[in-house]
C-alpha positions as a Markdown table, in Angstrom:
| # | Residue | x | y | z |
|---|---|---|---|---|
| 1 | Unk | 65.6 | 115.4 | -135.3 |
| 2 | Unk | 66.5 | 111.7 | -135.4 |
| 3 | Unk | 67.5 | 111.8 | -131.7 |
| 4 | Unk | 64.0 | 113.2 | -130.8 |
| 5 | Unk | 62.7 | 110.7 | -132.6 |
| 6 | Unk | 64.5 | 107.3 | -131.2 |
| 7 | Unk | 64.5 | 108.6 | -127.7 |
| 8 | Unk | 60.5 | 108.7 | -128.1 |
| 9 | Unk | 60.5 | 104.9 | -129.3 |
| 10 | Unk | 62.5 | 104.9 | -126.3 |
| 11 | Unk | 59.9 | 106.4 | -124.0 |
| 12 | Unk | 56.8 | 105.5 | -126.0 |
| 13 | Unk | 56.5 | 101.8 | -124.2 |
| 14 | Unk | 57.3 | 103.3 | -120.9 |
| 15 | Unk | 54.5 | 106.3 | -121.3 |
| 16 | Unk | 52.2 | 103.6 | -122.4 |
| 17 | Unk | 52.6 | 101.1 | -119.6 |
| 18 | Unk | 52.6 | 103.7 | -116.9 |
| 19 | Unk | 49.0 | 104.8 | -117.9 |
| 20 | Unk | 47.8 | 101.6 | -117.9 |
| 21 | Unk | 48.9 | 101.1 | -114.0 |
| 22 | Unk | 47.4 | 104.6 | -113.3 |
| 23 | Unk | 44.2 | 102.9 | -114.2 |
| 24 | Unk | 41.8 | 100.5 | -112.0 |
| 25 | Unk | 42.2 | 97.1 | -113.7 |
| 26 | Unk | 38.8 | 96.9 | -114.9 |
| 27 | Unk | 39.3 | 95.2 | -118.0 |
| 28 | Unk | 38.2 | 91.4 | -118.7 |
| 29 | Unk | 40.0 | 88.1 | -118.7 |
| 30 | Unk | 40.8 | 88.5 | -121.9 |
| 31 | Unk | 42.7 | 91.5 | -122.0 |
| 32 | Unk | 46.4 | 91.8 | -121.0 |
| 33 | Unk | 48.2 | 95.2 | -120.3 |
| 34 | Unk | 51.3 | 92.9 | -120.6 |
| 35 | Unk | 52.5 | 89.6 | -122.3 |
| 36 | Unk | 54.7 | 88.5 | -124.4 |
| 37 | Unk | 55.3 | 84.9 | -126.9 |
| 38 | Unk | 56.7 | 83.2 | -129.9 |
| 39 | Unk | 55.6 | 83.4 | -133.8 |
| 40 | Unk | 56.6 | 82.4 | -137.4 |
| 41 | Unk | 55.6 | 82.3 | -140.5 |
| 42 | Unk | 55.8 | 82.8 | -144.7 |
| 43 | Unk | 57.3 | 85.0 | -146.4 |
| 44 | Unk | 56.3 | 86.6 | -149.5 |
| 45 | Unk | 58.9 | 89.1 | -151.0 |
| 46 | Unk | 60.2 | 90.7 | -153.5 |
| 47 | Unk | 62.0 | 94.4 | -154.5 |
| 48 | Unk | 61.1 | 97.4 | -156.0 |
| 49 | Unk | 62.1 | 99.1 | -159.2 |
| 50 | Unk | 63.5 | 96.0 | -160.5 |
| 51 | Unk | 61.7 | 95.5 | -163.7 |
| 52 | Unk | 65.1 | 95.8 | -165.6 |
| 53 | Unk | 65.7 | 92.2 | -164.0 |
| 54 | Unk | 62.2 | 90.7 | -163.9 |
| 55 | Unk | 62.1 | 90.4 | -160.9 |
| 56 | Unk | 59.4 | 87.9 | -159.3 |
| 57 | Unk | 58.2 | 87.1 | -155.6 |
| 58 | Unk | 60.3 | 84.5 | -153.4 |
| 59 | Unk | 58.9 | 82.4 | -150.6 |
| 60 | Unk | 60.8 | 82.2 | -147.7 |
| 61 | Unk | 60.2 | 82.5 | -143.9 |
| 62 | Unk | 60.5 | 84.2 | -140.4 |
| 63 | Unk | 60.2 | 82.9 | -137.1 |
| 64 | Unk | 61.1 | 85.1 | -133.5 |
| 65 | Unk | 59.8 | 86.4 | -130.3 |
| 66 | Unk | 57.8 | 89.4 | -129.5 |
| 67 | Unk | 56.6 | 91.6 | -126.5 |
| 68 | Unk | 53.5 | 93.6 | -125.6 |
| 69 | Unk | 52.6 | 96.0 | -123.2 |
| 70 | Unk | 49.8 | 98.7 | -123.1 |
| 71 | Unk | 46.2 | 99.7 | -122.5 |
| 72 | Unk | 43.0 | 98.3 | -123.3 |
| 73 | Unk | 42.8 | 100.6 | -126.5 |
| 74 | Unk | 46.5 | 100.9 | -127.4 |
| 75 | Unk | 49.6 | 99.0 | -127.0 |
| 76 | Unk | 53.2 | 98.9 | -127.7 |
| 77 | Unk | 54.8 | 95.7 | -129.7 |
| 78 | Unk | 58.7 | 95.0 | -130.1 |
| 79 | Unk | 59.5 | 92.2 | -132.0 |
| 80 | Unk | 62.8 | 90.6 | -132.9 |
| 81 | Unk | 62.4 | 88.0 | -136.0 |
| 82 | Unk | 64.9 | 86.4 | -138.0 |
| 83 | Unk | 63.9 | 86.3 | -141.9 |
| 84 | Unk | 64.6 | 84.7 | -145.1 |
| 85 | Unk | 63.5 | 86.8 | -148.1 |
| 86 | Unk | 64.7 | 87.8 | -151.4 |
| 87 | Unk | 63.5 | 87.9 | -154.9 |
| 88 | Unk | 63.6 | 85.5 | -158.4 |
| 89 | Unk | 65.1 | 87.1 | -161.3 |
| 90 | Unk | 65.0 | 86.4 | -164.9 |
| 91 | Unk | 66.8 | 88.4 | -168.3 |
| 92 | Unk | 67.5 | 87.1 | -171.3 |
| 93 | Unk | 71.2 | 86.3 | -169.9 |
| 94 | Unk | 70.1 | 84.1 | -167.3 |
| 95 | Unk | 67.5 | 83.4 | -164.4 |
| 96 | Unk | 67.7 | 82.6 | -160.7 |
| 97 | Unk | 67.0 | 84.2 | -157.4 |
| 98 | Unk | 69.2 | 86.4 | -154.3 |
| 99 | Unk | 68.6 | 85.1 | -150.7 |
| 100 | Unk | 68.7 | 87.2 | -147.7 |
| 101 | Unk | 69.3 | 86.3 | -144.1 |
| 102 | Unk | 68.1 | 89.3 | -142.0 |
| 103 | Unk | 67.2 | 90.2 | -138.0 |
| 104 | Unk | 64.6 | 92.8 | -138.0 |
| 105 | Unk | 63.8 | 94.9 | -135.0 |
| 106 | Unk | 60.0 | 95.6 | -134.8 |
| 107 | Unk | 59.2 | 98.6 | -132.8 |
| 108 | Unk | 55.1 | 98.9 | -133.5 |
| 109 | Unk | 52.2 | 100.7 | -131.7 |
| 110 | Unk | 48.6 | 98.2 | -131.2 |
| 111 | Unk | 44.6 | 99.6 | -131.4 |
| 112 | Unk | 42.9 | 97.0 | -130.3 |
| 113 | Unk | 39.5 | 96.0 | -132.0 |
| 114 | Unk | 37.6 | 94.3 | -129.2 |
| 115 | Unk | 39.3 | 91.4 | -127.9 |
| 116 | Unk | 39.9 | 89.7 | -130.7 |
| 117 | Unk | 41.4 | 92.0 | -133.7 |
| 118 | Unk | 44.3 | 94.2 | -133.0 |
| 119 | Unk | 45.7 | 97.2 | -135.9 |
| 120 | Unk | 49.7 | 97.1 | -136.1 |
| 121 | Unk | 51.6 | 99.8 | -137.7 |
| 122 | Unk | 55.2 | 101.1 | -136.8 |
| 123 | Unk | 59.2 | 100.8 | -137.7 |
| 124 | Unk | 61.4 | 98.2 | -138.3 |
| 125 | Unk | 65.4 | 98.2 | -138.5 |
| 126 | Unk | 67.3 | 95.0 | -139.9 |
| 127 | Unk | 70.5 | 93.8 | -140.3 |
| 128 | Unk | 71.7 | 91.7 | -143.2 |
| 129 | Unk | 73.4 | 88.8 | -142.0 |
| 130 | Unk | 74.1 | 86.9 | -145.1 |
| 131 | Unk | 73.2 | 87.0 | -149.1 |
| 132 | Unk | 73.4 | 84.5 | -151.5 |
| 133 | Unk | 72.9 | 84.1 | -154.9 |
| 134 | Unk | 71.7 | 80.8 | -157.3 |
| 135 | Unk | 71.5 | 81.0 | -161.0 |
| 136 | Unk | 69.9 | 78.7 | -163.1 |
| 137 | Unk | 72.0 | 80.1 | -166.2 |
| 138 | Unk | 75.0 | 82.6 | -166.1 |
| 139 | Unk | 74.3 | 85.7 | -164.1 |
| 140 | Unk | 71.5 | 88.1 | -164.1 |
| 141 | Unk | 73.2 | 90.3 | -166.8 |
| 142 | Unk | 74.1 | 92.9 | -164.0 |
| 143 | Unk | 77.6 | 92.9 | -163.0 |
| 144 | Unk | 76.9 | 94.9 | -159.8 |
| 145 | Unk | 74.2 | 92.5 | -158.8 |
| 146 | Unk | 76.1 | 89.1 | -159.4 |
| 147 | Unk | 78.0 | 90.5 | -156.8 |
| 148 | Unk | 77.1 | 89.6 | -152.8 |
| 149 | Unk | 77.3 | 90.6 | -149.6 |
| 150 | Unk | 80.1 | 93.4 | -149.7 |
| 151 | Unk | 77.9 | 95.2 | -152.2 |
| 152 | Unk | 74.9 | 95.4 | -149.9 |
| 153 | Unk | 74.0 | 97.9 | -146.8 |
| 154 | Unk | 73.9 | 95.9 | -143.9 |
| 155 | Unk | 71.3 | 98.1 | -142.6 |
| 156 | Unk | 67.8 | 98.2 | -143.8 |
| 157 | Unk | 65.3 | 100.5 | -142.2 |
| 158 | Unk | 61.3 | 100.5 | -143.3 |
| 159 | Unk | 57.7 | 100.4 | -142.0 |
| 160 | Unk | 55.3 | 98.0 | -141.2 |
| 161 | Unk | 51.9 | 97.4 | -140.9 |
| 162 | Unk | 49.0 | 94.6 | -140.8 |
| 163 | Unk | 46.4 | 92.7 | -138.7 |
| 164 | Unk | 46.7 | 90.7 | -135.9 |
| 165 | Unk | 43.7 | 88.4 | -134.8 |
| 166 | Unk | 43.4 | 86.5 | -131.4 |
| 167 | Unk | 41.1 | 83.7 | -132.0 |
| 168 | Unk | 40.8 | 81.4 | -128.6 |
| 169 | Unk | 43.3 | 81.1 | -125.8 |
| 170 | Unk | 46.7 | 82.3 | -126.6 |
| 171 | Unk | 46.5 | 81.6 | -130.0 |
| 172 | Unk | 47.2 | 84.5 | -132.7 |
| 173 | Unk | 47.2 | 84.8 | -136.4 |
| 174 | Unk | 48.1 | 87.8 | -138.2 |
| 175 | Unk | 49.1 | 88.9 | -141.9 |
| 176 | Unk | 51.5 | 91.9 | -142.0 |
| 177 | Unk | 52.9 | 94.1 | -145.2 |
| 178 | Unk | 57.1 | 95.8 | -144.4 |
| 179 | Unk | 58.1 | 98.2 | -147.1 |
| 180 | Unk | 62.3 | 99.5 | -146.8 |
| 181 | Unk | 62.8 | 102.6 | -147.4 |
| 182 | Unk | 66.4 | 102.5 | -147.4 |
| 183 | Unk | 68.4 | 101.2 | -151.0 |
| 184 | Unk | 69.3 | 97.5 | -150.6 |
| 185 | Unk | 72.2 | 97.9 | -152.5 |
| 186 | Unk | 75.0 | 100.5 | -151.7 |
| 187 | Unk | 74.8 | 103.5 | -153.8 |
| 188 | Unk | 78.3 | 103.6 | -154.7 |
| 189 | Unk | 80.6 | 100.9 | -155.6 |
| 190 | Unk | 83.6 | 99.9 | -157.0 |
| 191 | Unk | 84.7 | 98.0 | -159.9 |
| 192 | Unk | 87.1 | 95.4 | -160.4 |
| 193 | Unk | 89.2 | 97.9 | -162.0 |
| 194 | Unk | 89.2 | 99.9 | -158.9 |
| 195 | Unk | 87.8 | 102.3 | -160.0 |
| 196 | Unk | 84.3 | 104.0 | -158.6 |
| 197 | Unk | 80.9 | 103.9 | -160.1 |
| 198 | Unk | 77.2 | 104.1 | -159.1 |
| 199 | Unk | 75.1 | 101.4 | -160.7 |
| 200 | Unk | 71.6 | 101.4 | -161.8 |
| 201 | Unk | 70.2 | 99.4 | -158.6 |
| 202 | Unk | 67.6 | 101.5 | -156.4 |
| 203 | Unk | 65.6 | 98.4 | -155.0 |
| 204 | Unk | 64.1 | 97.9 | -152.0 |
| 205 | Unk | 62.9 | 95.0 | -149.9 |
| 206 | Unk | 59.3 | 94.3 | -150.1 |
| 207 | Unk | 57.5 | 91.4 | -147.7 |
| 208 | Unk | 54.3 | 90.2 | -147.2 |
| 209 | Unk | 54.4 | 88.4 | -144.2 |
| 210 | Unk | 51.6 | 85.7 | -142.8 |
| 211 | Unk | 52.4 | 83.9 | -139.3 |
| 212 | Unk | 50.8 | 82.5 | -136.2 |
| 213 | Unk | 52.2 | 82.2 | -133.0 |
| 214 | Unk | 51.4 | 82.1 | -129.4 |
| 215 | Unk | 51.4 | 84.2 | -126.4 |
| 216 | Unk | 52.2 | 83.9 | -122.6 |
């Protein structure tokens, strides 16, 4: 089942492209079966099912470049962004926040709303390049999550969806929400002791993303 489903985001932007050439270009100025530009933005994240920390939002940021093709109606998107996100923390044993360095693959399918508005929705897969952790105190009373980067999947894997707006020229503006589905944290670990143990740490990443870019 998962090789059906990555060889159709395979073939999805081929299919898509292919019916737009079948068709007589009788679209306006505006539209573009085919373009591609740069965007950034701010990040707002945080991670579920981490009450147990208190955890809060972190601002942080993304930046990348990002490919269209498609119809009038629908299009194809693939992004490639690198992002900073995270979350705050606070316990009664001490406060700070985690850092993440990611590079997220976007793969996500367009409607477009007149000229103008465009309807995102579709996968992303990251890769955790780095994680870093600053406390103002001690720790955030969890052993497991004091520790970094070898205590973390590498892979995320989510969805993601918002709205993109196209103002004037090749100006865009857009606000997008990504939701992991996959555990930020490895499921099982092991202690200092050497021995094996699966901690209390099911949270997943959680961005609000708003950006503005250009396209070519």
């Amino acid at each position: 089942m998962k090789r059906i489903y990555f060889l159709l985001l395979i073939l999805a932007p081929l299919f898509v492209f292919c019916q737009q050439d079948n068709k007589d270009t009788e679209s306006k100025p505006q539209t573009k079966s085919f373009y591609f530009g740069l965007k950034g933005g701010v990040n707002f994240s945080n991670v579920t099912n981490a009450s147990s920390i208190g955890a809060g939002s972190l601002t942080g940021y993304h930046a990348g470049i990002f490919v269209n093709m498609g119809a009038k109606l629908i299009s194809f998107r693939i992004e490639a962004l690198y992002s900073r996100q995270g979350y705050n923390y606070s316990t009664d044993s001490g406060s700070g926040s985690v850092k993440h360095d990611y590079i997220y693959l976007a793969e996500l399918m367009g409607i477009n709303i007149t000229h103008f508005f465009q309807i995102q929705f579709g996968a992303q897969t990251g890769y955790l390049l780095n994680a870093k952790a600053e406390s103002k105190d001690q720790g955030t009373g969890n052993a497991a999550a004091d520790q970094i980067l070898n205590l973390y999947n590498r892979f995320d894997f989510g969805m993601s969806g918002g709205l993109e707006v196209h103002p004037i020229a090749g100006i865009i503006v857009g606000a997008r929400y990504n939701l992991s589905f996959s555990n930020l944290y490895k499921v099982s670990l092991t202690s200092s002791s050497g021995g094996s143990y699966t901690p209390n740490l099911d949270f997943k990443n959680n961005v609000v993303q708003v950006f503005a870019g250009y396209r070519f």
